[in-house]
RODREN-628965 format. One record per residue: x, y negated, z of N, C-alpha, C in turn; residue in three letters. Coordinates in Angstrom, 1 decimal, always signed. Layout:
REM residues N
+--------+--------+--------+--------+--------+--------+--------+--------+--------+------+
:     nx :     ny :     nz :    cax :    cay :    caz :     cx :     cy :     cz : code :
+--------+--------+--------+--------+--------+--------+--------+--------+--------+------+
:      X :      Y :      Z :      X :      Y :      Z :      X :      Y :      Z :  ALA :
...
+--------+--------+--------+--------+--------+--------+--------+--------+--------+------+
//
This chain:
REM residues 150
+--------+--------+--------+--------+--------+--------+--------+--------+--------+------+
:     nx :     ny :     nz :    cax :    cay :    caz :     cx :     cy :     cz : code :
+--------+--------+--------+--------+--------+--------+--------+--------+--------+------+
:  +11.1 :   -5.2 :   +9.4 :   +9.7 :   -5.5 :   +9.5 :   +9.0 :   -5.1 :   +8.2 :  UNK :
:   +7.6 :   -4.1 :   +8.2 :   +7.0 :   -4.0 :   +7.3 :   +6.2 :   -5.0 :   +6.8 :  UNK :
:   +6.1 :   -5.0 :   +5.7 :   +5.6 :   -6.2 :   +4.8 :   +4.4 :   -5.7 :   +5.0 :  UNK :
:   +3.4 :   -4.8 :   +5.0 :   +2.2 :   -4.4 :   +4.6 :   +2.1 :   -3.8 :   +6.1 :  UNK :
:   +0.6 :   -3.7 :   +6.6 :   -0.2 :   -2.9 :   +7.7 :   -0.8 :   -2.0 :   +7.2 :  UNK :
:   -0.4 :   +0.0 :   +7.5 :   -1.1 :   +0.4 :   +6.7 :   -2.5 :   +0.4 :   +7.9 :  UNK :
:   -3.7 :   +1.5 :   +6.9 :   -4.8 :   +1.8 :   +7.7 :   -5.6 :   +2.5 :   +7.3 :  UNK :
:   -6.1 :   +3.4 :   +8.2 :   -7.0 :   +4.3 :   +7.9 :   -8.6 :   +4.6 :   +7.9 :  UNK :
:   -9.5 :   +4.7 :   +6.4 :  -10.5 :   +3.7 :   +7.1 :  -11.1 :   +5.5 :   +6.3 :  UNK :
:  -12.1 :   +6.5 :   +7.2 :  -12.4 :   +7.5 :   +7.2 :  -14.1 :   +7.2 :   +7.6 :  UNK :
:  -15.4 :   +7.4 :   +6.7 :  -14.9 :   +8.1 :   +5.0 :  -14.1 :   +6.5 :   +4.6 :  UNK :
:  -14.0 :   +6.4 :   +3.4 :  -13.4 :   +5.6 :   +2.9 :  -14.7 :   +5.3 :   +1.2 :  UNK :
:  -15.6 :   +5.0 :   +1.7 :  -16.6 :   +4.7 :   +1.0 :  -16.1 :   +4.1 :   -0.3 :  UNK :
:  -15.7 :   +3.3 :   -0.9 :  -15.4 :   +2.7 :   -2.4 :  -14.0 :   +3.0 :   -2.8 :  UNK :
:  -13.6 :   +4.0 :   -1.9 :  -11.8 :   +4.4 :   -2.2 :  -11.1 :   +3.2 :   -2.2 :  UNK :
:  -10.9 :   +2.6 :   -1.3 :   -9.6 :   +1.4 :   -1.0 :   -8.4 :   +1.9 :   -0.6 :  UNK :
:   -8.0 :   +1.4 :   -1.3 :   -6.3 :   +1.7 :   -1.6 :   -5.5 :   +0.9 :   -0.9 :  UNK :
:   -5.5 :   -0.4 :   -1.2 :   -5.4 :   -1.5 :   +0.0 :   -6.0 :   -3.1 :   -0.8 :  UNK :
:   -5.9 :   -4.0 :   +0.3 :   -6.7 :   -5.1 :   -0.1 :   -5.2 :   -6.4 :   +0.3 :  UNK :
:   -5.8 :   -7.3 :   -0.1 :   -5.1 :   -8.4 :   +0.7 :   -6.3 :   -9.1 :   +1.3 :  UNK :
:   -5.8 :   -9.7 :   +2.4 :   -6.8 :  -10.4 :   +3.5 :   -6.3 :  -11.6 :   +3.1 :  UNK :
:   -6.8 :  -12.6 :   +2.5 :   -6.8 :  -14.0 :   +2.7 :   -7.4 :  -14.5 :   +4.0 :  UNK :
:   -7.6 :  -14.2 :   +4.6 :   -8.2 :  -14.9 :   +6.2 :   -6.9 :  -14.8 :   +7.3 :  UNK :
:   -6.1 :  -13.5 :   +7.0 :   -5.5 :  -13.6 :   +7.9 :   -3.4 :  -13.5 :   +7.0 :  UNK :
:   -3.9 :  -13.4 :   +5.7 :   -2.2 :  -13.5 :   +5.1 :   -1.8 :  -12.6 :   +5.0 :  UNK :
:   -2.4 :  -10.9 :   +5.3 :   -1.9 :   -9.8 :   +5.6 :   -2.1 :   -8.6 :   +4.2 :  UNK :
:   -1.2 :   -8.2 :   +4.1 :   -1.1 :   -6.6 :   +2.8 :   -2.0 :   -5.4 :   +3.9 :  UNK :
:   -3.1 :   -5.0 :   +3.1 :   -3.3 :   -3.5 :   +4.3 :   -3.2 :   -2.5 :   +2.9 :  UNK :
:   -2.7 :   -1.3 :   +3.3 :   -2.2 :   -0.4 :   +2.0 :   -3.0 :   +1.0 :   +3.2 :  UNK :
:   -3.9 :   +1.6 :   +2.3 :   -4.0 :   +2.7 :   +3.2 :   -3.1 :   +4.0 :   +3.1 :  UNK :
:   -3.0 :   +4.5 :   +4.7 :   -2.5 :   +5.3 :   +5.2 :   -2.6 :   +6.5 :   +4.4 :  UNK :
:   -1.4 :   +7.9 :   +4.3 :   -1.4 :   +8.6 :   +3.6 :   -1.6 :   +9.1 :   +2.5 :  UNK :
:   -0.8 :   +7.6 :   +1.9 :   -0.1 :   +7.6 :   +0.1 :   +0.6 :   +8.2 :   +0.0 :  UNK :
:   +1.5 :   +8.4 :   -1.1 :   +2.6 :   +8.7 :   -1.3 :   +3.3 :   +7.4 :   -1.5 :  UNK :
:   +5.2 :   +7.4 :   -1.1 :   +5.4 :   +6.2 :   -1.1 :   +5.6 :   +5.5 :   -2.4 :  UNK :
:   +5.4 :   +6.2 :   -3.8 :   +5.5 :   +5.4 :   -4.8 :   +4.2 :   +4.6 :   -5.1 :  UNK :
:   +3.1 :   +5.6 :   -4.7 :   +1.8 :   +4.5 :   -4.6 :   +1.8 :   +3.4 :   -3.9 :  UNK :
:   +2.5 :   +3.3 :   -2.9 :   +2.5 :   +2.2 :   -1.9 :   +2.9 :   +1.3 :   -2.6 :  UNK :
:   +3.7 :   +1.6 :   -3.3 :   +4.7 :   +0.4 :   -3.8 :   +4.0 :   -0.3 :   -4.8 :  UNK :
:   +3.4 :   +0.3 :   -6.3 :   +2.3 :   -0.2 :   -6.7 :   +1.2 :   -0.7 :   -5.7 :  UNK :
:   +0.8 :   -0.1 :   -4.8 :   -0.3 :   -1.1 :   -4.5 :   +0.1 :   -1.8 :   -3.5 :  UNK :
:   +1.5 :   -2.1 :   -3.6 :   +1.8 :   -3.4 :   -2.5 :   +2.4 :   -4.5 :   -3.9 :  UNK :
:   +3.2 :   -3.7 :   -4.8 :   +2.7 :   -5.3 :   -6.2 :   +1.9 :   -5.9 :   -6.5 :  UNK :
:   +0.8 :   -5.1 :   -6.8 :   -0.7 :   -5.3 :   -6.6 :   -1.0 :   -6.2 :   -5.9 :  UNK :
:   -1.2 :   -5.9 :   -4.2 :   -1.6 :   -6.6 :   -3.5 :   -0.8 :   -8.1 :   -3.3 :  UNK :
:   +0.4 :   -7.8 :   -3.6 :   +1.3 :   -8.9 :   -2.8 :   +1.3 :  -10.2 :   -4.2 :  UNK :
:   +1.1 :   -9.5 :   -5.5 :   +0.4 :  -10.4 :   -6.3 :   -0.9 :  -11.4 :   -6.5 :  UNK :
:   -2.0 :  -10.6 :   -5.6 :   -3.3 :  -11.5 :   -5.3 :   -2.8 :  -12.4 :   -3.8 :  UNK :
:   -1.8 :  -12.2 :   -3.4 :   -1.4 :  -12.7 :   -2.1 :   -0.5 :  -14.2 :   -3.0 :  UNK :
:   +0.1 :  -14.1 :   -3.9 :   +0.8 :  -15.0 :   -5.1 :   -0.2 :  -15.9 :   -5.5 :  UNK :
:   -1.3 :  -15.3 :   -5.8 :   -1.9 :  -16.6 :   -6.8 :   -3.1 :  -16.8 :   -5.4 :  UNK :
:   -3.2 :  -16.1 :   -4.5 :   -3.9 :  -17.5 :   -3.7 :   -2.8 :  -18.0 :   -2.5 :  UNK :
:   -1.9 :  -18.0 :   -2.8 :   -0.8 :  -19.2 :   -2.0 :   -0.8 :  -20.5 :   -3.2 :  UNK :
:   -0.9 :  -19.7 :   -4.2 :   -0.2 :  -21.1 :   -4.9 :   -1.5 :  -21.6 :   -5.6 :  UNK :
:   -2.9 :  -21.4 :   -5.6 :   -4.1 :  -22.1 :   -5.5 :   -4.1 :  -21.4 :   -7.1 :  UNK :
:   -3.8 :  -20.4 :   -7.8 :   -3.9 :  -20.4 :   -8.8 :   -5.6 :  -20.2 :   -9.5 :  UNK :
:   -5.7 :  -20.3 :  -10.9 :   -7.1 :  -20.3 :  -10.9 :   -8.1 :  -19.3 :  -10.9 :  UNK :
:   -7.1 :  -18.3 :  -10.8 :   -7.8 :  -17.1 :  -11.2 :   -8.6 :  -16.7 :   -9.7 :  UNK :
:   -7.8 :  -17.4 :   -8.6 :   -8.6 :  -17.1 :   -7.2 :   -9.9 :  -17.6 :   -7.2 :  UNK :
:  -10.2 :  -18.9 :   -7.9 :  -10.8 :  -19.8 :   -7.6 :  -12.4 :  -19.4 :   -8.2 :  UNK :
:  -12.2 :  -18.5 :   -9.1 :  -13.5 :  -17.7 :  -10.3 :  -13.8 :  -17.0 :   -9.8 :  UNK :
:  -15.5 :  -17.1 :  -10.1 :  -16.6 :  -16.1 :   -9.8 :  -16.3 :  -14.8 :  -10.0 :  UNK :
:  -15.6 :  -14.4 :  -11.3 :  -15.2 :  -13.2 :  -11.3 :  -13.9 :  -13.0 :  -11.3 :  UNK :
:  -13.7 :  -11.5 :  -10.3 :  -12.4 :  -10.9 :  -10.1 :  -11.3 :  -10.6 :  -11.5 :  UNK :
:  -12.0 :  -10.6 :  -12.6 :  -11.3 :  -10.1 :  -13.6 :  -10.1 :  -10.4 :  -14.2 :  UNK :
:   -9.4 :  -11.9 :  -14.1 :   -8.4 :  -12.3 :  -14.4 :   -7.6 :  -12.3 :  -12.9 :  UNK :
:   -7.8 :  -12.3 :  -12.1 :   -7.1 :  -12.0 :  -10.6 :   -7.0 :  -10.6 :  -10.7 :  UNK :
:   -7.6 :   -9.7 :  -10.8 :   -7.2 :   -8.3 :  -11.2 :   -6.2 :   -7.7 :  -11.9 :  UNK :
:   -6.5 :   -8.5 :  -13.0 :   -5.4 :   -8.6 :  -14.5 :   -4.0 :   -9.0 :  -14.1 :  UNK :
:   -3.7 :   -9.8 :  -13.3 :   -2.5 :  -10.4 :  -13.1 :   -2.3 :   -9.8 :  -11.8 :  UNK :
:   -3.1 :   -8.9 :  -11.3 :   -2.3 :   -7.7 :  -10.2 :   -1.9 :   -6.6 :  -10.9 :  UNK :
:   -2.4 :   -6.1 :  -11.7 :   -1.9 :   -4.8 :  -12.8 :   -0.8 :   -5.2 :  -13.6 :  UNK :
:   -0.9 :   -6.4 :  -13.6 :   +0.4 :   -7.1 :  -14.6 :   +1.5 :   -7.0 :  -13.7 :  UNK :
:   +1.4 :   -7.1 :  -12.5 :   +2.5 :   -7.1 :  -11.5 :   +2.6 :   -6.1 :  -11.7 :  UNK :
:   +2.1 :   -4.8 :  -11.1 :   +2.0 :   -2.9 :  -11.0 :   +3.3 :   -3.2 :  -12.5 :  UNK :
:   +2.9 :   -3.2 :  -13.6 :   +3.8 :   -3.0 :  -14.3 :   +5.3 :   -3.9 :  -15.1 :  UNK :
:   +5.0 :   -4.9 :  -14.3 :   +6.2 :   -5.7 :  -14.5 :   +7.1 :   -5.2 :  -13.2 :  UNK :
:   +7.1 :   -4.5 :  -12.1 :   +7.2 :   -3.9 :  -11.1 :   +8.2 :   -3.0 :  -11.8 :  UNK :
:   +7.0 :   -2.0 :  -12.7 :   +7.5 :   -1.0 :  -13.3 :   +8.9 :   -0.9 :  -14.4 :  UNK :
:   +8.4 :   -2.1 :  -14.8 :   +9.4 :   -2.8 :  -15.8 :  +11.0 :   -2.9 :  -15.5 :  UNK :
:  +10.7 :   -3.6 :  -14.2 :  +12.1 :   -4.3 :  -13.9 :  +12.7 :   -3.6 :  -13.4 :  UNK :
:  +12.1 :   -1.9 :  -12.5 :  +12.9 :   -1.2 :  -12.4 :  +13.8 :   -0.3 :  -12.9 :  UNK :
:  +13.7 :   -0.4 :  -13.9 :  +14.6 :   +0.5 :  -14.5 :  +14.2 :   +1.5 :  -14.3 :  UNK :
:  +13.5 :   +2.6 :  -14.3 :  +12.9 :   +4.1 :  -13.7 :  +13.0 :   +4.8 :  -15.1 :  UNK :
:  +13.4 :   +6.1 :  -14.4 :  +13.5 :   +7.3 :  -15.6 :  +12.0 :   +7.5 :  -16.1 :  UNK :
:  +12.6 :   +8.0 :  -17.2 :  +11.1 :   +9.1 :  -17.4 :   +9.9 :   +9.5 :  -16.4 :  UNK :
:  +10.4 :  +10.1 :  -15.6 :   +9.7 :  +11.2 :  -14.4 :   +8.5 :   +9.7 :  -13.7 :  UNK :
:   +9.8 :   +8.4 :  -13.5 :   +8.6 :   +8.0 :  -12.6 :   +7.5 :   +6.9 :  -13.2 :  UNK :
:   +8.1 :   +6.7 :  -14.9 :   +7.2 :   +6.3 :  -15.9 :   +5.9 :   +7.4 :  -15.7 :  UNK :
:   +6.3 :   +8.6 :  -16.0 :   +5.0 :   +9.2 :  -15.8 :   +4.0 :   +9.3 :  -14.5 :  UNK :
:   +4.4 :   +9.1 :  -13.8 :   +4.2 :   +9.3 :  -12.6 :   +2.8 :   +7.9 :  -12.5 :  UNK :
:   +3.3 :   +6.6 :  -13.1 :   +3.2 :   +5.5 :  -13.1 :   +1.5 :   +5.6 :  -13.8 :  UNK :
:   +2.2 :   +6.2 :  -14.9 :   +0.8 :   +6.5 :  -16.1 :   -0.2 :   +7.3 :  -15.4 :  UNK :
:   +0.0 :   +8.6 :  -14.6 :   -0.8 :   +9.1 :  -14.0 :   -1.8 :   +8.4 :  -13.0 :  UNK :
:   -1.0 :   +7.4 :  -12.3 :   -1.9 :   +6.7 :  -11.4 :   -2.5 :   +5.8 :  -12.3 :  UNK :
:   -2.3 :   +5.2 :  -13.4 :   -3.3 :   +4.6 :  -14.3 :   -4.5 :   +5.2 :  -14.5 :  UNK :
:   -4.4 :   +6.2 :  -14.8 :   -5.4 :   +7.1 :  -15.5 :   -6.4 :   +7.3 :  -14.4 :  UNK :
:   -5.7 :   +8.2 :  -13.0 :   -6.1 :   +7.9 :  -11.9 :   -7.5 :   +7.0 :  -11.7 :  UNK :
:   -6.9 :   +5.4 :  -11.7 :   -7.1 :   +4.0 :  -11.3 :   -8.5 :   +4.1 :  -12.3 :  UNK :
:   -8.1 :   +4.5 :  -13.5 :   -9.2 :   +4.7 :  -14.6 :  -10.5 :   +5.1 :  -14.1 :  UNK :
:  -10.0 :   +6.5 :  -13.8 :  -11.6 :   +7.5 :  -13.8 :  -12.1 :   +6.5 :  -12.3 :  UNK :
:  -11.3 :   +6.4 :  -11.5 :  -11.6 :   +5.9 :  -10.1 :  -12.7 :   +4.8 :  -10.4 :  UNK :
:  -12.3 :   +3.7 :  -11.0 :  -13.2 :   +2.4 :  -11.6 :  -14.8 :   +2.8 :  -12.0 :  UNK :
:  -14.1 :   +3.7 :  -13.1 :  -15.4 :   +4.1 :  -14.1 :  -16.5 :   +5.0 :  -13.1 :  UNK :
:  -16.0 :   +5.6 :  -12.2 :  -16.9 :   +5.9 :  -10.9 :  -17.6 :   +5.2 :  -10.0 :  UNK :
:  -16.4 :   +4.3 :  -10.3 :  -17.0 :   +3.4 :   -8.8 :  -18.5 :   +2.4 :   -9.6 :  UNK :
:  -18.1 :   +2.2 :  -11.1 :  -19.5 :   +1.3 :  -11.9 :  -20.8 :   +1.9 :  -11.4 :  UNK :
:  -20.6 :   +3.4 :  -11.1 :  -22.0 :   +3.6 :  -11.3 :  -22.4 :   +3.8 :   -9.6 :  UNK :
:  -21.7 :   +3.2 :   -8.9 :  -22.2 :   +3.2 :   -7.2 :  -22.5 :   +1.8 :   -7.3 :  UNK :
:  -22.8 :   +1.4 :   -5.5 :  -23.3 :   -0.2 :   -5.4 :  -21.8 :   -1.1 :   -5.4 :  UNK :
:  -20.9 :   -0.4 :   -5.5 :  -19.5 :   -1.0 :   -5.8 :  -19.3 :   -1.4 :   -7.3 :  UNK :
:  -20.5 :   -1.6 :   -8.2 :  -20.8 :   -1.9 :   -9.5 :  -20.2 :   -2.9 :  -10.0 :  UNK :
:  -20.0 :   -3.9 :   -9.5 :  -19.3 :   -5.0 :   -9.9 :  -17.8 :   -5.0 :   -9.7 :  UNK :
:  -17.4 :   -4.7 :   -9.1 :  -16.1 :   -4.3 :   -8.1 :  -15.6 :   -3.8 :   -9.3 :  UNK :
:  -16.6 :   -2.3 :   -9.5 :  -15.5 :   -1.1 :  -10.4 :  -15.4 :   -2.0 :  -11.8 :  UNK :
:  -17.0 :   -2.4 :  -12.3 :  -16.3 :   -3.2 :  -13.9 :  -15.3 :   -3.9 :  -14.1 :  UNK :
:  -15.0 :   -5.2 :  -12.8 :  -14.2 :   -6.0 :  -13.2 :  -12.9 :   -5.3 :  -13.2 :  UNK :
:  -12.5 :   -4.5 :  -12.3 :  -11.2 :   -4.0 :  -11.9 :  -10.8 :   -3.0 :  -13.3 :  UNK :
:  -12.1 :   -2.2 :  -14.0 :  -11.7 :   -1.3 :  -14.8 :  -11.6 :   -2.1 :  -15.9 :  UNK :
:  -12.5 :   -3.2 :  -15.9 :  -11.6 :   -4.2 :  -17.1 :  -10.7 :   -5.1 :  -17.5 :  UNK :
:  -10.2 :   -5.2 :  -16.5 :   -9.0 :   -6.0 :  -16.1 :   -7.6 :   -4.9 :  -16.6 :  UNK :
:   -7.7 :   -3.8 :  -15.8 :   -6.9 :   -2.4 :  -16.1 :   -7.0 :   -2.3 :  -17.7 :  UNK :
:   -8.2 :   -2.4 :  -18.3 :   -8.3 :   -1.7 :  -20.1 :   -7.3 :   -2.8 :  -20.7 :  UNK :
:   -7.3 :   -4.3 :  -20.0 :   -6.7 :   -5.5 :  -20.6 :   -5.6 :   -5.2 :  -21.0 :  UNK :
:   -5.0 :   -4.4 :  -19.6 :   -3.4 :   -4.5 :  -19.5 :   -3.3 :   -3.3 :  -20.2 :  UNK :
:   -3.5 :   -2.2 :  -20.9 :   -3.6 :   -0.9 :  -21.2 :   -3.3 :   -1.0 :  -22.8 :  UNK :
:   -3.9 :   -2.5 :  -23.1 :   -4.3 :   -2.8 :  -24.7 :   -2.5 :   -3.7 :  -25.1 :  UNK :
:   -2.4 :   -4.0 :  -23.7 :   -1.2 :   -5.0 :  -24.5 :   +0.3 :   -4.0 :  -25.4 :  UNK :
:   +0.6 :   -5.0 :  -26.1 :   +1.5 :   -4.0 :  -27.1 :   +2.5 :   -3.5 :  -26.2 :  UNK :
:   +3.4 :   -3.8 :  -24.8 :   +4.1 :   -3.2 :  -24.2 :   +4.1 :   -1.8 :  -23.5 :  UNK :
:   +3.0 :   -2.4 :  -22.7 :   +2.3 :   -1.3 :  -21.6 :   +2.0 :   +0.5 :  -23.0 :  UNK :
:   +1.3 :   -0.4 :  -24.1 :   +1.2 :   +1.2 :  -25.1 :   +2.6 :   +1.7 :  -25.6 :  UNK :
:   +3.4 :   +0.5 :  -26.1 :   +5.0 :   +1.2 :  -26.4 :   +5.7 :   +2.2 :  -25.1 :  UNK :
:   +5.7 :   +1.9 :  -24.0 :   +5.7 :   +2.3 :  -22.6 :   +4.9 :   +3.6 :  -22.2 :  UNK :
:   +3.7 :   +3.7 :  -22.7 :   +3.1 :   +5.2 :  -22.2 :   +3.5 :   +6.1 :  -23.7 :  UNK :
:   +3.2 :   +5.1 :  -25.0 :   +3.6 :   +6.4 :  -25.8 :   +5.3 :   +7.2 :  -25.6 :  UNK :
:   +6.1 :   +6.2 :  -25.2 :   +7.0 :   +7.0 :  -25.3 :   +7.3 :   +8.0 :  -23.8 :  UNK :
:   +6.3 :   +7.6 :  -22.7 :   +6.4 :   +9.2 :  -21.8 :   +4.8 :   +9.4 :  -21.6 :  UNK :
:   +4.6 :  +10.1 :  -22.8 :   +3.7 :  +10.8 :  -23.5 :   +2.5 :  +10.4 :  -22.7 :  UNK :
:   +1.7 :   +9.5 :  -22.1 :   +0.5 :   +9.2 :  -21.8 :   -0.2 :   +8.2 :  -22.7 :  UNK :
:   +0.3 :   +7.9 :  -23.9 :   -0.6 :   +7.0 :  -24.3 :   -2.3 :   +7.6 :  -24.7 :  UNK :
:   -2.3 :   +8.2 :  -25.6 :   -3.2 :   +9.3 :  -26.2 :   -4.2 :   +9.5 :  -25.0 :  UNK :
:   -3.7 :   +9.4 :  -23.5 :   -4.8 :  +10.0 :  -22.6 :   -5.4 :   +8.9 :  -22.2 :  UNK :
:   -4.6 :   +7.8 :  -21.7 :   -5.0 :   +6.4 :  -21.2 :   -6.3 :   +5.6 :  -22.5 :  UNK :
:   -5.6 :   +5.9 :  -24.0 :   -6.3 :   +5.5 :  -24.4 :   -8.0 :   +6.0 :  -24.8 :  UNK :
:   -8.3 :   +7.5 :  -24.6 :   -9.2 :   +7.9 :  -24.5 :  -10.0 :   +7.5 :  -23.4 :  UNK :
:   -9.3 :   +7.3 :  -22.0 :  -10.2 :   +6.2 :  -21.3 :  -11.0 :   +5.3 :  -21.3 :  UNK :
:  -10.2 :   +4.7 :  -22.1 :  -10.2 :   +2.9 :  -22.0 :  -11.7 :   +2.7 :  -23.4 :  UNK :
:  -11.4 :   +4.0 :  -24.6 :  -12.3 :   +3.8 :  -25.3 :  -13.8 :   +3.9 :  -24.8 :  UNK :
:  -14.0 :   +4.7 :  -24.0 :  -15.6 :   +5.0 :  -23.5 :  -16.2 :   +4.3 :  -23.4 :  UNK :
+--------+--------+--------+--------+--------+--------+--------+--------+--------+------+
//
């Protein structure tokens, strides 16, 4: 049994990647990722599916920002625990960067609020001393961090 429903939502107006549904308990991951994206964005998701099972507080706030934060924290403790070469550390950084420009796009649509908190949440985890030991040594630090500064 698949853990997640994917789906295909054409245009795809704010670029959803996938969401979790609290109404109905379900992962939706959109159709025609690649399967390493899936996987981040099923830690992702299956992390905001974590802290509203267990009533945590971050569900409970006006703003997405620390619920965000502790889904990127999954994405890379994900990353962490796997053990992955090189290749798919980079791979990893790339969709950061990705996730980056994607945010910083989405600020200036009516998805305004959406893109800040998410791309602030992301700069959070970007700043911590692991995540930078981690991209400097498969060479993305330098680019993520030119992001994050703008």
């Amino acid at each position: 049994m698949r853990e997640y429903i994917e789906f295909t939502l054409d245009p795809n107006p704010v670029e959803i990647d996938g969401w979790f549904d609290e109404d109905d308990g379900r992962i939706y991951i959109r159709a025609g990722l690649d399967r390493f994206v899936k996987l981040l964005i099923y830690a992702h998701e299956n992390q905001h599916k974590k802290c509203f099972d267990s009533k945590c507080k971050c569900w409970k706030e006006k703003s997405d920002l620390l619920c965000e934060y502790h889904a990127f924290r999954a994405e890379f403790r994900f990353m962490c625990e796997g053990r992955f070469v090189c290749q798919v550390w980079k791979q990893y950084f790339a969709n950061v960067q990705r996730e980056l420009r994607k945010y910083r796009r989405l600020m200036k649509t009516t998805w305004k609020k959406g893109g800040r908190e998410h791309f602030q949440a992301l700069k959070r985890l970007c700043k911590t001393k692991k995540f930078q030991e981690y991209a400097k040594y498969a060479g993305w630090l330098q680019k993520i961090s030119c992001l994050i500064k703008k």
